[in-house]
PDB file as gemmi writes it, atoms N, CA and C in Angstrom:
CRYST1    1.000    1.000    1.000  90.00  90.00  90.00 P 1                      
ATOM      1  N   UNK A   1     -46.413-141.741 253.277  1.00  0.00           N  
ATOM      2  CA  UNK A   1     -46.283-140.519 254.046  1.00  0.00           C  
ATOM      3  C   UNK A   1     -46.359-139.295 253.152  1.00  0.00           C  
ATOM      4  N   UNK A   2     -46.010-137.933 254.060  1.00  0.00           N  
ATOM      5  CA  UNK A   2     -46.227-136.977 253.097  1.00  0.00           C  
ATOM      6  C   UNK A   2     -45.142-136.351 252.815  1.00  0.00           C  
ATOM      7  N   UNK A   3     -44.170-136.988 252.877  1.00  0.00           N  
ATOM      8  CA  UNK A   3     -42.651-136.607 252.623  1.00  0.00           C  
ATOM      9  C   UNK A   3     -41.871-137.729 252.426  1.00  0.00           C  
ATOM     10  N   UNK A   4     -40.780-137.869 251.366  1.00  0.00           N  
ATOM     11  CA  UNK A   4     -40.003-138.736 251.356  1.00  0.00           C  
ATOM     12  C   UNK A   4     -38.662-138.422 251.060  1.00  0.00           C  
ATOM     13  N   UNK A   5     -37.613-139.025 251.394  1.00  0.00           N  
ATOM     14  CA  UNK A   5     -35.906-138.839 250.728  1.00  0.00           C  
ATOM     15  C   UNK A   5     -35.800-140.263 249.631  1.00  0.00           C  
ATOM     16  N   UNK A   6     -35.633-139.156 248.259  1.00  0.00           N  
ATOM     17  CA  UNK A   6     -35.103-140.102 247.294  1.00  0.00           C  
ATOM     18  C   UNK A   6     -33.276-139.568 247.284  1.00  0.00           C  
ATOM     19  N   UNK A   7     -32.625-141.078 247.765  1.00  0.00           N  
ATOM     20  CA  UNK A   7     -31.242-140.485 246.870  1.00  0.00           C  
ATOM     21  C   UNK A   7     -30.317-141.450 246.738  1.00  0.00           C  
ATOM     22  N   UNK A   8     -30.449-141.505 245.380  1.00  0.00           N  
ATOM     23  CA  UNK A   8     -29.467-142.356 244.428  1.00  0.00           C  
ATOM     24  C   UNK A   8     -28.378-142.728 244.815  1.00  0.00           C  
ATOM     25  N   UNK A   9     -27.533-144.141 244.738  1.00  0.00           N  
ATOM     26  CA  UNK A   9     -26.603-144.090 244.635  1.00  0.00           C  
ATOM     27  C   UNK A   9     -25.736-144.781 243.883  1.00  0.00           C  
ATOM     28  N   UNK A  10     -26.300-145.330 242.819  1.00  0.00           N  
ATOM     29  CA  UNK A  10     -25.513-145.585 241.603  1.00  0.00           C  
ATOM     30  C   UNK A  10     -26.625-145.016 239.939  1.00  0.00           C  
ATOM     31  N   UNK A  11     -26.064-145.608 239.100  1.00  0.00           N  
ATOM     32  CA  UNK A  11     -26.479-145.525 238.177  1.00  0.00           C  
ATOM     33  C   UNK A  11     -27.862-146.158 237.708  1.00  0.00           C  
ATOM     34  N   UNK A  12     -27.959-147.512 238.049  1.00  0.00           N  
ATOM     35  CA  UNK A  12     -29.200-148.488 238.548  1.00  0.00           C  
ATOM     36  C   UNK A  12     -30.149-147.601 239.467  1.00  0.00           C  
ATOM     37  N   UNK A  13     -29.868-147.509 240.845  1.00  0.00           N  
ATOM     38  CA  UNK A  13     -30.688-146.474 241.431  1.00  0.00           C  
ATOM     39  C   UNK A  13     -31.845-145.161 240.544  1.00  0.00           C  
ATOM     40  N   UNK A  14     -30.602-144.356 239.594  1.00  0.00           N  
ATOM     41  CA  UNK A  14     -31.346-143.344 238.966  1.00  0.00           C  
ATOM     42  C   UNK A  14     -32.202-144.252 238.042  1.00  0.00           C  
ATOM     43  N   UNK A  15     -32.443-144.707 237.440  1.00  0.00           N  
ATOM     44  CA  UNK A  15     -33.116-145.161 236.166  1.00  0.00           C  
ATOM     45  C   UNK A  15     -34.098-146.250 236.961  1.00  0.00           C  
ATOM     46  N   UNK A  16     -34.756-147.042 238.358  1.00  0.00           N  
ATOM     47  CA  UNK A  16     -35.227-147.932 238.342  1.00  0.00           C  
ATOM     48  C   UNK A  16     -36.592-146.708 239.259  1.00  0.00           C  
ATOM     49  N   UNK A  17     -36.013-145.250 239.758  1.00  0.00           N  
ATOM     50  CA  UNK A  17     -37.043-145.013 240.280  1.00  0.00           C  
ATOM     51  C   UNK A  17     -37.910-144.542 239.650  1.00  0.00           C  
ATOM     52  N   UNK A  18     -38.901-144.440 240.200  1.00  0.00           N  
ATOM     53  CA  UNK A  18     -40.420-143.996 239.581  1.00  0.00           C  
ATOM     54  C   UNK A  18     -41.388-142.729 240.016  1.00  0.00           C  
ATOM     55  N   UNK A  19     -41.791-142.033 239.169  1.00  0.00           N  
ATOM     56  CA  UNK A  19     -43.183-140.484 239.950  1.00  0.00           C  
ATOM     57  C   UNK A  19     -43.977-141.180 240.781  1.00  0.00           C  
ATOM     58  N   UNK A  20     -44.308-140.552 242.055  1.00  0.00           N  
ATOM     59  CA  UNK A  20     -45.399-140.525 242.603  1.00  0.00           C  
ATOM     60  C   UNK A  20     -46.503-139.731 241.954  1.00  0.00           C  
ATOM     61  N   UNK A  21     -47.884-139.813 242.059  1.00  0.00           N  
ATOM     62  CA  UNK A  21     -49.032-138.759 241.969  1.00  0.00           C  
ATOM     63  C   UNK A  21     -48.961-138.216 242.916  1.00  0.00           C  
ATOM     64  N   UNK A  22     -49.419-136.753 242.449  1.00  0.00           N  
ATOM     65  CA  UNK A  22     -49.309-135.301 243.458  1.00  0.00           C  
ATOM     66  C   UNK A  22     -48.211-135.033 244.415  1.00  0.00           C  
ATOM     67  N   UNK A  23     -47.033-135.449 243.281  1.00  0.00           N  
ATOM     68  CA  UNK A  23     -46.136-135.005 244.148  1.00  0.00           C  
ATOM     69  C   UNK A  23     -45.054-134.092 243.252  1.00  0.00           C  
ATOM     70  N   UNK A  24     -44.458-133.353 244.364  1.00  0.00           N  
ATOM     71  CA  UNK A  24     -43.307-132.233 244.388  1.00  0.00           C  
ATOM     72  C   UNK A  24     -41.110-132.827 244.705  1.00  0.00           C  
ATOM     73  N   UNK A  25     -40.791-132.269 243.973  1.00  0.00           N  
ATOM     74  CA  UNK A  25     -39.741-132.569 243.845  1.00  0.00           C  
ATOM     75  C   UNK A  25     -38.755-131.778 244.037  1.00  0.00           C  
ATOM     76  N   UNK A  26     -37.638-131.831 245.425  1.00  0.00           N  
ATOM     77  CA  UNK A  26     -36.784-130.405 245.516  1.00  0.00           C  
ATOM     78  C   UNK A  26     -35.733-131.253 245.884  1.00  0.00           C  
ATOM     79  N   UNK A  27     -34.376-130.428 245.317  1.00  0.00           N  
ATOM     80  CA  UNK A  27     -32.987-130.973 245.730  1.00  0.00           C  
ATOM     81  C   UNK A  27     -32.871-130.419 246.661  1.00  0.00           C  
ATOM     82  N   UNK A  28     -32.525-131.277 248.064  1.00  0.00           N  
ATOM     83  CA  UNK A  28     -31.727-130.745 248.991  1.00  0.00           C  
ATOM     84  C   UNK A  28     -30.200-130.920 249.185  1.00  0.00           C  
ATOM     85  N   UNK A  29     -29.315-129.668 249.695  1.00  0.00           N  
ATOM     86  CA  UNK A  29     -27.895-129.272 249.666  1.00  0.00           C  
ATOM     87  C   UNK A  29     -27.696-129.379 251.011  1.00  0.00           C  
ATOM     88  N   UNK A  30     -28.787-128.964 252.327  1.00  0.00           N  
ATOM     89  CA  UNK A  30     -27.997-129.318 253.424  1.00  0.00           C  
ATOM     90  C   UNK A  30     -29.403-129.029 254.086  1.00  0.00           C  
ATOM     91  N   UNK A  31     -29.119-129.721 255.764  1.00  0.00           N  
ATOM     92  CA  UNK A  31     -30.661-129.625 256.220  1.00  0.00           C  
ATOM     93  C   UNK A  31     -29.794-129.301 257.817  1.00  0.00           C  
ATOM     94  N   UNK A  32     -30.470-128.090 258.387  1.00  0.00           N  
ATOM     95  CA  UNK A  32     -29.985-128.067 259.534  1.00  0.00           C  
ATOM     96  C   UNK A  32     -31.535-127.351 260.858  1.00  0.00           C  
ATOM     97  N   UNK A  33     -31.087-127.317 262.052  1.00  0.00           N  
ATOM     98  CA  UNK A  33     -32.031-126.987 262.679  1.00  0.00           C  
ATOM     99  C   UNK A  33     -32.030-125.403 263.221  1.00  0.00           C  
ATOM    100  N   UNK A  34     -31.352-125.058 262.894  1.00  0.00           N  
ATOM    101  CA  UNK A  34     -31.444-123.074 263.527  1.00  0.00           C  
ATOM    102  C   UNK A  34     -31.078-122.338 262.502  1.00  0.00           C  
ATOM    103  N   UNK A  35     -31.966-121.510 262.177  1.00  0.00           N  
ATOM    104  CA  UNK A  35     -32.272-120.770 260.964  1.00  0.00           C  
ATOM    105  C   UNK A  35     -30.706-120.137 260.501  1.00  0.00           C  
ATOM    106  N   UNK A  36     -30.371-119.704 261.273  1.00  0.00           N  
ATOM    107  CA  UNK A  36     -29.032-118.900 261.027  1.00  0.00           C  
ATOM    108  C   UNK A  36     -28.105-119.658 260.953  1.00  0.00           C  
ATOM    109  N   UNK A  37     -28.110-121.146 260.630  1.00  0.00           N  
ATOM    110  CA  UNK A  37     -26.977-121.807 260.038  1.00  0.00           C  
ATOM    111  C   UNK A  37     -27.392-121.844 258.838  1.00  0.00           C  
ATOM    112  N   UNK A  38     -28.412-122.269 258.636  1.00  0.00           N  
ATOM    113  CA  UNK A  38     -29.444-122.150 256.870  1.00  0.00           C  
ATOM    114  C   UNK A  38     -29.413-121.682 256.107  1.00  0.00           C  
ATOM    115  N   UNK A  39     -28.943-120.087 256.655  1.00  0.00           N  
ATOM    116  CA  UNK A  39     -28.834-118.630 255.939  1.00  0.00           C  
ATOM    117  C   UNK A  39     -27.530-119.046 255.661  1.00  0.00           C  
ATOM    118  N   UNK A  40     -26.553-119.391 256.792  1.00  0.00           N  
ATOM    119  CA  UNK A  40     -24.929-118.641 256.306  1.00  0.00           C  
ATOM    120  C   UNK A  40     -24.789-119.437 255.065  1.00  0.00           C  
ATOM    121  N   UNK A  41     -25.509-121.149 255.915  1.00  0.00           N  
ATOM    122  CA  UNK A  41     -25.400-122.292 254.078  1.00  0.00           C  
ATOM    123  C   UNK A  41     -25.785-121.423 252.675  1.00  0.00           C  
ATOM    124  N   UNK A  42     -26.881-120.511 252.545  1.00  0.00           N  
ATOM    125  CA  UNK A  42     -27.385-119.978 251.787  1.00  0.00           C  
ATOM    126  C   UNK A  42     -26.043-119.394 250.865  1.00  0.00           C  
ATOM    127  N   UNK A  43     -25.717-118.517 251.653  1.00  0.00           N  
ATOM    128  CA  UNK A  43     -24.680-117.360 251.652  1.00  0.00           C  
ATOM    129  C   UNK A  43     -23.635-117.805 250.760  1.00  0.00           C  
ATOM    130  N   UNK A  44     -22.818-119.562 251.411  1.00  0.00           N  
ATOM    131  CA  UNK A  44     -21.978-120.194 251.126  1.00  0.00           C  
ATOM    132  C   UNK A  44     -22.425-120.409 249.657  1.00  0.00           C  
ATOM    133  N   UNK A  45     -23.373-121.342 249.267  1.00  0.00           N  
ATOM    134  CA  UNK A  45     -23.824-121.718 248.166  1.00  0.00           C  
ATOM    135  C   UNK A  45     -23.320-120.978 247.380  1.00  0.00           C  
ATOM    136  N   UNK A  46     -24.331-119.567 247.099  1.00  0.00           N  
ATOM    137  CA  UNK A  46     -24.354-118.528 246.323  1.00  0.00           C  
ATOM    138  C   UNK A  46     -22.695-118.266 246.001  1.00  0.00           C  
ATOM    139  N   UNK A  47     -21.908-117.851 247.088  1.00  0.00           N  
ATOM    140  CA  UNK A  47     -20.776-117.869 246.595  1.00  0.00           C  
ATOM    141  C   UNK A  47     -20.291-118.294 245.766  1.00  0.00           C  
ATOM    142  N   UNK A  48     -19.935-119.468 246.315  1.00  0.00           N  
ATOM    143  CA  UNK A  48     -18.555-120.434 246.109  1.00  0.00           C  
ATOM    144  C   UNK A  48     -19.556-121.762 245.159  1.00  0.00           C  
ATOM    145  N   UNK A  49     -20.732-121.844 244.654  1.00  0.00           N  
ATOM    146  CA  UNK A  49     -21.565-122.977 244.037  1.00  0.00           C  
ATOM    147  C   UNK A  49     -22.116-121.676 242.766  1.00  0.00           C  
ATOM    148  N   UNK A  50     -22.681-120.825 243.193  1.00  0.00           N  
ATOM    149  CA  UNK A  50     -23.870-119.705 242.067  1.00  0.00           C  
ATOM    150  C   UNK A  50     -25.139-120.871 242.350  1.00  0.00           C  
ATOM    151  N   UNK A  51     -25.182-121.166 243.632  1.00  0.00           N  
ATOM    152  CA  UNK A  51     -26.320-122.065 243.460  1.00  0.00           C  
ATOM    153  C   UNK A  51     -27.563-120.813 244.248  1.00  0.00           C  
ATOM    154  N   UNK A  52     -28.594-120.584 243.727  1.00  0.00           N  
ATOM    155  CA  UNK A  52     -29.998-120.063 244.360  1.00  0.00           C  
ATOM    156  C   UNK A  52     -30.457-121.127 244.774  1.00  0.00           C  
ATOM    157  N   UNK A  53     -30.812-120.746 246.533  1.00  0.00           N  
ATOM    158  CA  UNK A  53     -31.657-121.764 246.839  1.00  0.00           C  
ATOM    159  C   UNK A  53     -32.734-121.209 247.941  1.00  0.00           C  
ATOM    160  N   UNK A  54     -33.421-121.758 248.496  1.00  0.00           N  
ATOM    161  CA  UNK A  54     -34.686-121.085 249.364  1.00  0.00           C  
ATOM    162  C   UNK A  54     -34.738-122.441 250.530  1.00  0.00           C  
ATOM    163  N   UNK A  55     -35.496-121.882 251.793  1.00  0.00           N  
ATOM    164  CA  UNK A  55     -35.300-122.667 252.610  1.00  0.00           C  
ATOM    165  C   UNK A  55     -36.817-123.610 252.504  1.00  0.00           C  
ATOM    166  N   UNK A  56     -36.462-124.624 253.185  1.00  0.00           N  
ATOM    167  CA  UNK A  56     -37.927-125.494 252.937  1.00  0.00           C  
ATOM    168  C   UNK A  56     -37.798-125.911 254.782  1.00  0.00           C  
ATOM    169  N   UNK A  57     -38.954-125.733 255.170  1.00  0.00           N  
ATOM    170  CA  UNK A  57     -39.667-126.186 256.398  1.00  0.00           C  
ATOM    171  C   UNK A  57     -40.568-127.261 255.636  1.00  0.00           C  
ATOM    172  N   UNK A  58     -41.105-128.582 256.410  1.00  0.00           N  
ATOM    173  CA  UNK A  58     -42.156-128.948 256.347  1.00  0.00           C  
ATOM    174  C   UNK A  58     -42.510-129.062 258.377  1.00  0.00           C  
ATOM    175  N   UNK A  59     -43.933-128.547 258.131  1.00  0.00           N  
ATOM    176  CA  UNK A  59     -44.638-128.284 259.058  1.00  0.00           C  
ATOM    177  C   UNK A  59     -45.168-129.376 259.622  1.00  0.00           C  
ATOM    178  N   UNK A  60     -45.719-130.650 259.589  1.00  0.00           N  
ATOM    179  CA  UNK A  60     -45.969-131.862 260.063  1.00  0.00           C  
ATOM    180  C   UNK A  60     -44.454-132.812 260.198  1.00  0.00           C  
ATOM    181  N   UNK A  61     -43.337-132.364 260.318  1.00  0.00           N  
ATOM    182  CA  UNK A  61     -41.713-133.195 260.868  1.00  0.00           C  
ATOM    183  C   UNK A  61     -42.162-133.025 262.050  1.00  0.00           C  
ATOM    184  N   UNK A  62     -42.099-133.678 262.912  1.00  0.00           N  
ATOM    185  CA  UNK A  62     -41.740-133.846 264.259  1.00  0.00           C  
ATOM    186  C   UNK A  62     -40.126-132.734 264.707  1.00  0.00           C  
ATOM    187  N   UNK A  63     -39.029-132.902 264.050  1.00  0.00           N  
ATOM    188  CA  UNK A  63     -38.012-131.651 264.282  1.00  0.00           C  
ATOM    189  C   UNK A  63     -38.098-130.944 263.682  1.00  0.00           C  
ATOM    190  N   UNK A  64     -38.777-130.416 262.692  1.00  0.00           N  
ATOM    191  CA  UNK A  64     -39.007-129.001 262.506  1.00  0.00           C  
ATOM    192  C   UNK A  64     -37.269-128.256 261.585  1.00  0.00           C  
ATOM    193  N   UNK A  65     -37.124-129.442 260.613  1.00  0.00           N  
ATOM    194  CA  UNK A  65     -35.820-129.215 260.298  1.00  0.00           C  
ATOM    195  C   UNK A  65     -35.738-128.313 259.236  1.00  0.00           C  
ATOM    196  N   UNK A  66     -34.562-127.552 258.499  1.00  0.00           N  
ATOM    197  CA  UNK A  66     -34.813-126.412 257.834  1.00  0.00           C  
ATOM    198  C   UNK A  66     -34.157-127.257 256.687  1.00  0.00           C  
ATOM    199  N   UNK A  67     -34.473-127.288 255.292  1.00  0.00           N  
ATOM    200  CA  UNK A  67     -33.830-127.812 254.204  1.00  0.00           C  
ATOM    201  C   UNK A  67     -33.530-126.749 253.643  1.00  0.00           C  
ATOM    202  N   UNK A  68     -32.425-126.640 253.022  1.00  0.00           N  
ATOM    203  CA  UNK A  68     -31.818-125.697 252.161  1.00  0.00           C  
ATOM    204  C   UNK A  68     -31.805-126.070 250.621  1.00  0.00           C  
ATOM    205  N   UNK A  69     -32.461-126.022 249.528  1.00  0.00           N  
ATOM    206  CA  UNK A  69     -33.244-126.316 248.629  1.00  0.00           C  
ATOM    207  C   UNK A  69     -32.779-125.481 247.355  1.00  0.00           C  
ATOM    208  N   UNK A  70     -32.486-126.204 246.230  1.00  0.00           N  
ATOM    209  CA  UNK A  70     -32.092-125.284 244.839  1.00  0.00           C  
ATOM    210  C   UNK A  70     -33.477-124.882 244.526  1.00  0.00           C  
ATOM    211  N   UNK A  71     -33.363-123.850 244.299  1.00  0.00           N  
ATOM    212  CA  UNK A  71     -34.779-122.380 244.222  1.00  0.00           C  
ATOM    213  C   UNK A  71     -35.572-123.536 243.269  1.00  0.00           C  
ATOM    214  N   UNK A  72     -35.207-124.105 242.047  1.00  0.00           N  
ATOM    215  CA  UNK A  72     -35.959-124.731 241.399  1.00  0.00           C  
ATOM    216  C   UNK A  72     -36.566-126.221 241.682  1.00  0.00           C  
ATOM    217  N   UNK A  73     -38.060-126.213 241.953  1.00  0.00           N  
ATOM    218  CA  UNK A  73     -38.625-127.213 241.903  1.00  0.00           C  
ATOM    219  C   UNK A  73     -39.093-128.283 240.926  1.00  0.00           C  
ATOM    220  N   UNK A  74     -39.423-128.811 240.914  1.00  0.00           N  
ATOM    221  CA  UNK A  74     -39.686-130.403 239.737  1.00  0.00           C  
ATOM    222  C   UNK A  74     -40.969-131.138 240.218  1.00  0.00           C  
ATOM    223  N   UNK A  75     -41.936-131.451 238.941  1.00  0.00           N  
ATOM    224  CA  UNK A  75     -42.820-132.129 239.188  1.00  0.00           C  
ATOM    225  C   UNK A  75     -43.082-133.565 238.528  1.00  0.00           C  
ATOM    226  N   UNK A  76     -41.714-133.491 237.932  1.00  0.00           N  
ATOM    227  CA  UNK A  76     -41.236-134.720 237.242  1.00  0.00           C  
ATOM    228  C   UNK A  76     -40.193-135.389 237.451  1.00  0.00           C  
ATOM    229  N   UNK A  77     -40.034-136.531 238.337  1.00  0.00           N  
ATOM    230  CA  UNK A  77     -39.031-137.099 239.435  1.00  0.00           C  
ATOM    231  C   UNK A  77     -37.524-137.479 238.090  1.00  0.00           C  
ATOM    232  N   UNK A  78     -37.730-137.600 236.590  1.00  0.00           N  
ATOM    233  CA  UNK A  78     -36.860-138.080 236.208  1.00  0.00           C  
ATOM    234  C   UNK A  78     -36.085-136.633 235.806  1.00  0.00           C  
ATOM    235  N   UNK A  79     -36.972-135.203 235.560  1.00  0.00           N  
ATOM    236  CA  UNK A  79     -36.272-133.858 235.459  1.00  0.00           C  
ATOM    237  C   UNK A  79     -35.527-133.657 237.161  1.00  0.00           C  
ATOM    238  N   UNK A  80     -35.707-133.975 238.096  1.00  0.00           N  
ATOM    239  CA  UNK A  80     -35.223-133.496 238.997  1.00  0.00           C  
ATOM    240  C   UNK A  80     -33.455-134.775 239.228  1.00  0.00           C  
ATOM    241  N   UNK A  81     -34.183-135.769 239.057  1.00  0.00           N  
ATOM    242  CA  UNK A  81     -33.102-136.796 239.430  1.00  0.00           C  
ATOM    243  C   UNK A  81     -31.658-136.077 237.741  1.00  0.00           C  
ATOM    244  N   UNK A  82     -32.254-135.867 237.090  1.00  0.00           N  
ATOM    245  CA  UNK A  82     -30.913-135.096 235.662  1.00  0.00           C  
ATOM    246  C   UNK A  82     -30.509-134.473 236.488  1.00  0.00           C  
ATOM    247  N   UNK A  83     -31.118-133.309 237.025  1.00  0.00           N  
ATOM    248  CA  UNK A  83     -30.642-132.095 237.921  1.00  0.00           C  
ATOM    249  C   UNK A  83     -29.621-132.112 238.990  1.00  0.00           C  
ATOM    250  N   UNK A  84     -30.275-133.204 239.529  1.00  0.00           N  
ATOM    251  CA  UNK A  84     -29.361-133.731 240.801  1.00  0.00           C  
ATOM    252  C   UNK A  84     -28.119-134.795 240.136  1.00  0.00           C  
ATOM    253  N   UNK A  85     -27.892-135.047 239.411  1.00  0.00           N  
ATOM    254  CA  UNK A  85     -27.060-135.929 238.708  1.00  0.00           C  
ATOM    255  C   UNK A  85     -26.027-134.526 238.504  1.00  0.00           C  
ATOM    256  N   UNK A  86     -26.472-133.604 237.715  1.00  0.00           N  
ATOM    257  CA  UNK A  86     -25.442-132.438 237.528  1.00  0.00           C  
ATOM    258  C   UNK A  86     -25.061-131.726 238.716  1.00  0.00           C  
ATOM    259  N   UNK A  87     -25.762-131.602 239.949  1.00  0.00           N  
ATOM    260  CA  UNK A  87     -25.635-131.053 240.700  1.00  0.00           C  
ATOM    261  C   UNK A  87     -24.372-131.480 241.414  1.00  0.00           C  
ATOM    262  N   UNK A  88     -24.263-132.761 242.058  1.00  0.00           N  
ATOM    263  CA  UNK A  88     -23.554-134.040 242.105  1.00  0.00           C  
ATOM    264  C   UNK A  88     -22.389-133.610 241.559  1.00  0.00           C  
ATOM    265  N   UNK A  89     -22.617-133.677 240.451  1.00  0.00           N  
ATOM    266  CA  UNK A  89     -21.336-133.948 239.256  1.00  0.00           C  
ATOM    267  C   UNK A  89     -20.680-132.167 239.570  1.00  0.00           C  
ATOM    268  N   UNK A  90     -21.143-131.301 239.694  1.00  0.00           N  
ATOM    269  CA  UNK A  90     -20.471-129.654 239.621  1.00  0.00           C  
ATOM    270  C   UNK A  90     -20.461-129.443 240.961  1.00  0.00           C  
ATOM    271  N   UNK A  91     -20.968-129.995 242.313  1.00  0.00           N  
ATOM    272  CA  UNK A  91     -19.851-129.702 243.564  1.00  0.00           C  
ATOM    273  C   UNK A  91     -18.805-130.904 243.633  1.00  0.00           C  
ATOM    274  N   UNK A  92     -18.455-131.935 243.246  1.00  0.00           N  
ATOM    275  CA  UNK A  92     -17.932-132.871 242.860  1.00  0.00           C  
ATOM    276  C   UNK A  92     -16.560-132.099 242.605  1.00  0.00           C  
ATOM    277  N   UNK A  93     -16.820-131.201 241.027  1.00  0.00           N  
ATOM    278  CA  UNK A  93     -15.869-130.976 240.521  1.00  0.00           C  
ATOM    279  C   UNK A  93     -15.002-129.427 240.819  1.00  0.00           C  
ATOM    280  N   UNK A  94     -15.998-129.284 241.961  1.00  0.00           N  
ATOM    281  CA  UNK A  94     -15.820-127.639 243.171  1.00  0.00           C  
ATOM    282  C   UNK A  94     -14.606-128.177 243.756  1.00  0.00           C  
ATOM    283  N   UNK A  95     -14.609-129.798 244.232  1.00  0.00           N  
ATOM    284  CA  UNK A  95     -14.200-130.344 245.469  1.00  0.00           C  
ATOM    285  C   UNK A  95     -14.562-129.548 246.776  1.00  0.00           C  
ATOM    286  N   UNK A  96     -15.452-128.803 246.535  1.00  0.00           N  
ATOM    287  CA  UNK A  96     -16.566-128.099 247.870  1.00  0.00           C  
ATOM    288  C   UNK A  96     -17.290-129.215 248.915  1.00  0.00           C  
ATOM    289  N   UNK A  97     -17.073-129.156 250.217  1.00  0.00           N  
ATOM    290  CA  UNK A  97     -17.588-130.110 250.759  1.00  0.00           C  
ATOM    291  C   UNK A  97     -19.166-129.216 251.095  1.00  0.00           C  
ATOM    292  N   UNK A  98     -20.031-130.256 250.649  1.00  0.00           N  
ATOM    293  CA  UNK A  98     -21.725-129.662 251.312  1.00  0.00           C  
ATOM    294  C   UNK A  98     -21.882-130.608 252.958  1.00  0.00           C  
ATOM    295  N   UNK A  99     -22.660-130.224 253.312  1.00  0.00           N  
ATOM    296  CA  UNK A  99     -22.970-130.899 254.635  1.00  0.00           C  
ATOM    297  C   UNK A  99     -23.287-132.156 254.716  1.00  0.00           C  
ATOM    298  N   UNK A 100     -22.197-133.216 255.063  1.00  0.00           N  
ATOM    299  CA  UNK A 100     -21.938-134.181 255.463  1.00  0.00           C  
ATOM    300  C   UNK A 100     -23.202-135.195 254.213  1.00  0.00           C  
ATOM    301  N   UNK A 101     -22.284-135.319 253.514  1.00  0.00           N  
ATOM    302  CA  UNK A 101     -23.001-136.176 252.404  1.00  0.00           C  
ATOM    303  C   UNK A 101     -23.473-135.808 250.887  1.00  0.00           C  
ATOM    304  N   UNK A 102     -24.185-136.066 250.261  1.00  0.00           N  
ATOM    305  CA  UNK A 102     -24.572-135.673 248.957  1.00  0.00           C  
ATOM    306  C   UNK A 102     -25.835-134.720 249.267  1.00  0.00           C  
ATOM    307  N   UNK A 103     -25.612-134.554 247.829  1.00  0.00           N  
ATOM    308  CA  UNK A 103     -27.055-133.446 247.349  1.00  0.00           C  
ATOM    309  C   UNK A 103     -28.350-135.029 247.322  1.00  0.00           C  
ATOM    310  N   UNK A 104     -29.618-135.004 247.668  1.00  0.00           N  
ATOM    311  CA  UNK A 104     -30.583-135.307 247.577  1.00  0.00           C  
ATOM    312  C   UNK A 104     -31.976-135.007 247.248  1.00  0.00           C  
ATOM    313  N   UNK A 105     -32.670-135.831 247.195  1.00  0.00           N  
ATOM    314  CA  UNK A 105     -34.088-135.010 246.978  1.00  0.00           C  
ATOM    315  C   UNK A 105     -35.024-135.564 247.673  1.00  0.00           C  
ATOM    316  N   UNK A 106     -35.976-134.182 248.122  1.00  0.00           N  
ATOM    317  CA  UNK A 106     -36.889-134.325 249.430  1.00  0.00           C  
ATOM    318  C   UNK A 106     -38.610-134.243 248.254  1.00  0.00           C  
ATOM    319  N   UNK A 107     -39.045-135.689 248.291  1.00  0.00           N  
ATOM    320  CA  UNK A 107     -40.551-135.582 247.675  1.00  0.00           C  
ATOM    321  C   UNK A 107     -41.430-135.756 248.995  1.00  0.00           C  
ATOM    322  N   UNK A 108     -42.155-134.452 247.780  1.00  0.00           N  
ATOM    323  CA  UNK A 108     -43.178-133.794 249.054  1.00  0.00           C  
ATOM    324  C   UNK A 108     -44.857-133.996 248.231  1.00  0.00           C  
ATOM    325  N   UNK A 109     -45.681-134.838 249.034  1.00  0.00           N  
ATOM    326  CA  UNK A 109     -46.676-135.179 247.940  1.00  0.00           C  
ATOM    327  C   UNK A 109     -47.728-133.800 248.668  1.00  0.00           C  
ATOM    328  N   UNK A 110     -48.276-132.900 247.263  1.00  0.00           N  
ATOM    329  CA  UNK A 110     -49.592-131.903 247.153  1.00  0.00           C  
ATOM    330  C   UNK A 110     -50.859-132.878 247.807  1.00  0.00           C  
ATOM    331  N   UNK A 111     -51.318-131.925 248.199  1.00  0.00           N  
ATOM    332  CA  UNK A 111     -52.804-132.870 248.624  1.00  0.00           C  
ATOM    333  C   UNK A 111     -53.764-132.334 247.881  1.00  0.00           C  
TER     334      UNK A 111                                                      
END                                                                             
């Protein structure tokens, strides 16, 4: 497909996955469906995380869901999975709850 959810959940997990070709790599923090929950998530982040993040639509979902996304992208699945390992590890140590579950990552293959 042209989208996938990678997300780890042990230690084994991080180290057995592998790059796709032509593909894109973004952590997602929370995924919701009406823009103006997206934003306030935004808002929250920035606060209470110093996390920058930007919203991600993909346009071929069937729901049309809004991902809320650390501004920085990755085109190298083992730089993004470090990222998300720290990411993990520093709302972890917020004890900040993000939206119902962990930080993940949404690969999005370029055509």
């Amino acid at each position: 497909g042209k989208y996938k959810v990678i997300s780890p959940r042990n230690e084994k997990d991080f180290e057995t996955l592998s790059d796709s070709v032509d593909a894109n790599y973004k952590i997602v923090l929370g995924v919701y469906q009406l823009p103006s929950f997206a934003k306030e998530y935004q808002k929250f982040l920035t606060r209470e995380l110093h996390y920058e993040s930007k919203l991600v639509q993909l346009n071929d979902h069937p729901k049309k869901f809004i991902y809320v996304c650390v501004q920085k992208e990755f085109n190298d699945l083992k730089e993004a999975l470090n990222e998300l390992k720290k990411i993990r590890k520093n709302i972890k140590s917020k004890s900040v709850e993000i939206t119902k579950g962990e930080a993940w990552i949404l690969q999005t293959v370029n055509k």
